[in-house]
C-alpha angles and dihedrals in degrees: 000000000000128000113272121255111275123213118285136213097197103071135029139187110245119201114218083230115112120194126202125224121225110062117079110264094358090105101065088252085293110147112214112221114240104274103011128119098214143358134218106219094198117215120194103236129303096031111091111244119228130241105197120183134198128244089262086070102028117032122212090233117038132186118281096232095053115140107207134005124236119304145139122280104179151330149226095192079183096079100017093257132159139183117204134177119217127180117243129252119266109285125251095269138349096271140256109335104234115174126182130191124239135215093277097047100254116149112230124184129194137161128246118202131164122272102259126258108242109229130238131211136174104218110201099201105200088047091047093221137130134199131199118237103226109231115261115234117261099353129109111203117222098210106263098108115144144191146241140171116225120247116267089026113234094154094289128138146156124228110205144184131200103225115186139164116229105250100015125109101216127051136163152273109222095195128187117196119201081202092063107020098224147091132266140179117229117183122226136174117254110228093214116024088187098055121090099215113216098183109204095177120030115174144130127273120168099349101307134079129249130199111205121214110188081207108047113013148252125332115203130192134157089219095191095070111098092240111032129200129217108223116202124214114184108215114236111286121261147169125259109249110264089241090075112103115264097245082053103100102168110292121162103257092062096040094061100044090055093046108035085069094044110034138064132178115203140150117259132167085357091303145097106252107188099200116192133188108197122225116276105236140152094012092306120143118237112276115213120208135192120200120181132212103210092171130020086198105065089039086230121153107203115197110231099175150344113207131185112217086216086075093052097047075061111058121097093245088055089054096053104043083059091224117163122251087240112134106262130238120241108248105160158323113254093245087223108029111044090187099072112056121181128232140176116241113186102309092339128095106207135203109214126184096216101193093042094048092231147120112233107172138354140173136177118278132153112234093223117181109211133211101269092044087132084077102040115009117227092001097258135127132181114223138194110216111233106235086260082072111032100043081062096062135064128208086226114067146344115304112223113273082226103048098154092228113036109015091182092148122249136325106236115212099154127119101352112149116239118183123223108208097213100058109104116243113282 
């Protein structure tokens, strides 16, 4: 057998999570260098690497009606880029003082406010800034924003939403230009009118943007041509789970609720890689599938692999990692290698070869679904490091916190477990 995977320093996996610095441990133990918005703490695979923020980002007190807590939103590793959502502070007073009498002639008094903007920053990690995305007028974003990085580089990017309307043909583009520092509307035509999109990846690939669906499939569009165009790529087929009821016969609704827990759709090795774990049922052990999108183009899903997770329970690796024989939970794609896909079984995040039919690499981490799960399921991204970042670190030890030109925090090798195949079970 071949060697296991040794740690890397190109790519590492980024938890959504974003921690604020000032109180205490509230910042995950990351230290923010004196004048920096935020800090990268790195982590070899399969820890998970840290994301910390200061006040400015993320306040100590935020407004109480706040919907979600700070967390990423999306990335262009190209350019070291990161979107990030944080709540806003409390606002200025509680709001305007209504009362109302009741039946029995009490008096009673409340106060009515608006419902918060979330706020929006681009974070530039090597540079270890952030700026705030000013609101655009009128509009309420759902989320999906995404990032890219403009051609020829220069620090210039777009932010962009996907805005449609359910049952109509054509949508928008809400663009944000770091050029011009405002906001345009771009429209666009909407593949399936009848579909309610619910995005749960959005990134860059080639120059343009895509939205992924775990449903229904991949959205593509170049957003800085006049007059863009929204490209459709239907995911590979498959059957709903048996445990659907039997008047369910496929509607959306169902579909994603089976999906959205067992699929994922990420880059890896430049292209789409759709992993699916079938449903458990009737005694049967947890398949595990691979479909390739060599060409976005030609709309084709290629099978790489199906794999049975009972062969991999029983594979030496397996045995003497100690792992349970529980069905695992879908984390993540390795973003250079497809063949090895990463899963949380109880509190461990493991590294499998799939192909191979073994376990490489695996640490503790709690799989943890936060509160805006409905957006990124178990709140963990894969991401490749931009040179800036990775010519700064060595496999073979810790960087310095204050380097004076990165200060991404430190490179953690220390106690990840790596499996050598050809150790017996313990």
């Amino acid at each position: 057998m071949g060697p296991p995977l040794l740690p890397s320093t190109s790519w590492v996996i980024l938890s959504r999570e974003v921690y604020a610095c000032g109180d205490g441990d509230g910042g995950g133990g990351i230290l923010l260098p004196e004048g920096a918005d935020l800090a990268l703490q790195l982590a070899a695979p399969p820890r998970v690497s840290k994301l910390a923020v200061s006040r400015r980002i993320t306040p100590a007190k935020v407004n109480p009606f706040a919907k979600w807590k700070s967390f990423v939103i999306a990335i262009d590793p190209s350019a070291g880029l990161v979107l990030l959502l944080a709540p806003p502070p409390p606002g200025p007073g509680p709001g305007e003082l209504r009362s109302f009498t009741d039946v029995d002639g009490k008096v009673h008094t409340y106060h009515v406010t608006t419902m918060p903007t979330q706020r929006y920053f681009v974070c530039d990690i090597a540079a270890r800034t952030a700026y705030y995305l000013p609101d655009p007028e009128g509009c309420v974003f759902n989320n999906d924003l995404s990032i890219i990085a403009a051609p020829g580089g220069g620090g210039k990017y777009l932010v962009v939403e996907f805005k449609f309307i359910v049952g109509g043909d054509k949508a928008t583009l809400l663009c944000f230009s770091s050029e011009t520092g405002l906001w345009e509307k771009k429209p666009v035509n909407n593949p399936l009118p009848r579909w309610i999109w619910r995005c749960f990846d959005v990134g860059s690939y080639a120059g343009k943007l895509y939205w992924v669906d775990t449903a229904a499939g991949l959205l593509f569009c170049d957003p800085f041509v006049d007059e863009p165009h929204m490209e459709y790529v239907p995911l590979p087929r498959v059957e709903l789970p048996p445990e659907h009821d039997e008047d369910c016969h496929g509607c959306d609704y169902c579909a994603e609720r089976a999906f959205v827990s067992r699929r994922c759709v990420q880059l890896s090795d430049c292209k789409f890689r759709c992993v699916e774990m079938g449903s458990a049922s009737d005694g049967a052990t947890t398949m595990v599938s691979m479909h390739t999108l060599v060409d976005p183009g030609t709309k084709v899903w290629t099978l790489e692999y199906a794999v049975s997770f009972a062969d991999i329970w029983a594979s030496e690796s397996y045995k003497a990692a100690g792992l349970p024989e529980k069905a695992p939970v879908l984390a993540l794609v390795h973003p250079k290698n497809p063949d090895v896909v990463y899963f949380f079984v109880e509190d461990q995040l493991v590294g499998v070869d799939l192909r191979a039919k073994e376990v490489l690499e695996y640490e503790t981490h709690k799989m943890t679904v936060p509160e805006n799960a409905r957006v990124f399921p178990y709140g963990l991204h894969p991401m490749v490091l931009p040179p800036a970042l990775s010519a700064g670190l060595s496999k073979e030890g810790a960087t310095s916190a204050c380097d004076n030109q990165l200060d991404v925090g430190i490179l953690d090798l220390s106690n990840v477990r790596i499996l050598e195949f050809s150790s017996p079970a313990s």
